[in-house]
C-alpha positions, 0 to 999 in steps of 0.5 A, a space after each residue: 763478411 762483416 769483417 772482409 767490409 771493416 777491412 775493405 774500407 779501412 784499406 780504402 781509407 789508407 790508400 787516401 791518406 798516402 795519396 795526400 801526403 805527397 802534396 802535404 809534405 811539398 806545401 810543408 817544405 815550400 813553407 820551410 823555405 820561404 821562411 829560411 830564405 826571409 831569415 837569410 835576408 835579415 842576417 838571421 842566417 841561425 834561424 834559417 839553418 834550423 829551417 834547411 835542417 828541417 827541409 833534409 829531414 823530409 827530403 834529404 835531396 833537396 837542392 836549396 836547403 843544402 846550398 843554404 846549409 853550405 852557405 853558412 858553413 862557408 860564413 862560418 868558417 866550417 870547411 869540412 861542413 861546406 865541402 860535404 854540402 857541396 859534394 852532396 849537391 854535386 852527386 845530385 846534379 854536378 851542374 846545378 848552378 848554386 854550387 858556383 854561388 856558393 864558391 863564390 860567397 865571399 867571407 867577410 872579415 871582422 873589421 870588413 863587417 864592421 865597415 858594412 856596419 858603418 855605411 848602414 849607419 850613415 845611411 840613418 843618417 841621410 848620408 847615402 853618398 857617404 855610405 856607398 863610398 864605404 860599400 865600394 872601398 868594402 865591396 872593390 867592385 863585386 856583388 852587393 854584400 848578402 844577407 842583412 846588408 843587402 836591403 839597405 845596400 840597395 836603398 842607399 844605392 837608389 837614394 844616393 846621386 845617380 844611383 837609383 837605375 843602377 840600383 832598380 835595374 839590379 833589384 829587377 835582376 834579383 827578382 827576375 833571377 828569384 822568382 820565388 824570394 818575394 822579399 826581393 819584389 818588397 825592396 824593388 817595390 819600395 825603391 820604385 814608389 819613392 820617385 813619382 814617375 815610377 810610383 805606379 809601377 811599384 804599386 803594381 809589384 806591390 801587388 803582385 806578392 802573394 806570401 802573407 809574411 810578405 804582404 805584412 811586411 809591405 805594409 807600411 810602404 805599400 800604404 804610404 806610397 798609396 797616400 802620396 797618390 791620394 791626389 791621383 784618380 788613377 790610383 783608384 785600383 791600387 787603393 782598392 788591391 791594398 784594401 782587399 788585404 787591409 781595412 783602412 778609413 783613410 784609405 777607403 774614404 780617399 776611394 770613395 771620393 775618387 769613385 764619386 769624381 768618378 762617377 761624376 766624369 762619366 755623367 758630364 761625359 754623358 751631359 755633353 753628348 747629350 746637349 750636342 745631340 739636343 743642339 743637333 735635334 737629334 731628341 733620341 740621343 740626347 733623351 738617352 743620354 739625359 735619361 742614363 745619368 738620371 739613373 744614377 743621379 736623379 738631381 742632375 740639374 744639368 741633365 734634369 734641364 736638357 731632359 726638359 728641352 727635350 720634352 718642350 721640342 717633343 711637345 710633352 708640356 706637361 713633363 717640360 713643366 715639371 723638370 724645369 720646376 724641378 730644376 729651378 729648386 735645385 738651382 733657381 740662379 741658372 739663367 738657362 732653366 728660368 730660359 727653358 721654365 719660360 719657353 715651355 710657359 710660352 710654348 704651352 701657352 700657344 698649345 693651350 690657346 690653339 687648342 681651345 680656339 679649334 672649330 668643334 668636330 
């Protein structure tokens, strides 16, 4: 019995375990993936065929890893590689769409790389319409080059003269086409927060990458840009996006200040409806009012003093009294808490006098 239990449950055990590997495999191949098409990007086409390799192992099927492999046989000048890559994604679908992208990768030559070469340099060099006349004479009108020059393509082409549209518009194409290659949103991002009128925008795509690896390599844009808004309340969000990533005093303290500015609008706000309420002797509104920005800031003097003309008008001397007190520490230069300080004297005076001269019940 005690056997037929050991085995039972051993059974169960087994049966858990495959039942996980599905979904353990898939998250190990996305990883794979994610990191081979990174590498691609960085000209570290190398480091990613290791990665397609790795793919085929645990799914000899899978689509991406063997376009990836077919790319670089192609770069490399391996045809026979090339076509058994192909044929093979041509046996899983015969119309799957990175075949035609593979065909369609253009070799370049030795002296055509070095030229590439060249307008990356004139590019350090704060050269870039001189850099996009090298990629145009490289390039004769097709695609921008892959691989590790396609990054520094884009930003010469966004800082060149009139080419930024050209080169945003392209990059949104990129990702809207990439859904999955987050490396496209860091250099769209990055584009868009270099000019003031789309900074903001490229915060928001900023944001919206989840890989850590790319989250990591956003980062020093990602914080500059944030610096050049330090000025902009309405920066406060994004701030605060990049600080759930990264602990940063600049950062936070730049926060802190826009949530006290913050704080500080919505308590004039406050004030204002409240001195307008006061004026139209409507006492419930402006004590709500004076009463809420007390909450949050109990030396207001302004509310500290619309509170007491409140209390005078309700004939509640003695709380009068002590808010216009209270006032004229905080600021005893204001003419209109000495004005309500001698009203509430005055008032209180009269209710004093008519109170002590009444005839006895």
């Amino acid at each position: 019995m005690i056997r037929f239990i050991r085995f039972h449950l051993l059974l169960v055990l087994a049966l858990l375990g495959a039942g996980s590997a599905p979904s353990q495999t898939a998250g190990g191949v996305d990883v794979l993936l994610a990191k081979a098409r990174s590498l691609e990007l960085r000209g570290r086409i190398d480091l990613a065929v290791q990665n397609w390799r790795k793919v085929l192992l645990v799914d000899p099927n899978q689509t991406e890893a063997l376009a990836g492999l077919a790319r670089s046989a192609k770069q490399s000048g391996q045809a026979d590689e090339e076509r058994s890559y192909l044929d093979r994604l041509r046996r899983i679908d015969p119309r799957d769409p990175q075949i035609e992208a593979v065909e369609r990768v253009r070799v370049f030559t030795p002296e055509e790389r070095n030229r590439l070469d060249e307008a990356g340099r004139l590019a350090m060099e704060h050269k870039p319409d001189e850099a996009m006349k090298v990629y145009r004479e490289v390039l004769a009108g097709q695609q921008p080059p892959p691989g590790k020059w396609a990054e520094p393509f884009y930003e010469t082409e966004a800082a060149s003269t009139g080419g930024k549209e050209t080169a945003i518009s392209q990059l949104r194409q990129l990702c809207a086409a990439n859904p999955d290659q987050e490396e496209y949103r860091v250099w769209l991002a990055t584009v868009l927060t270099y000019d003031p009128k789309t900074r903001m925008d490229g915060l928001r795509v900023f944001e919206s990458i989840k890989d850590p690896g790319m989250v990591e390599q956003a980062r020093v844009q990602w914080r500059q840009a944030l610096l050049w808004e330090k000025e902009n309340p309405g920066a406060l969000a994004p701030i605060e996006a990049y600080l759930q990533h990264y602990s940063d005093p600049d950062l936070q303290s730049i926060a802190a200040a826009f949530h006290t500015k913050q704080q500080e609008d919505i308590a004039s706000a406050d004030n204002d409806r409240g001195f307008k309420a006061l004026r139209s002797k409507d006492l419930e509104t402006a004590e709500a009012s004076f009463t809420k920005v007390l909450r949050h800031s109990p030396n207001d003097t302004n509310a500290i003093t619309g509170l007491g003309y409140v209390r005078l008008d309700q004939e509640r001397f003695n709380e009068a009294l002590s808010l216009f007190d209270h006032a004229r520490a905080l600021a005893p230069q204001r003419q209109d808490v000495r004005d309500g300080y001698d009203a509430e004297i005055l008032a209180g005076n009269r209710a004093w006098s008519s109170s002590s001269t009444a005839e006895p019940a």
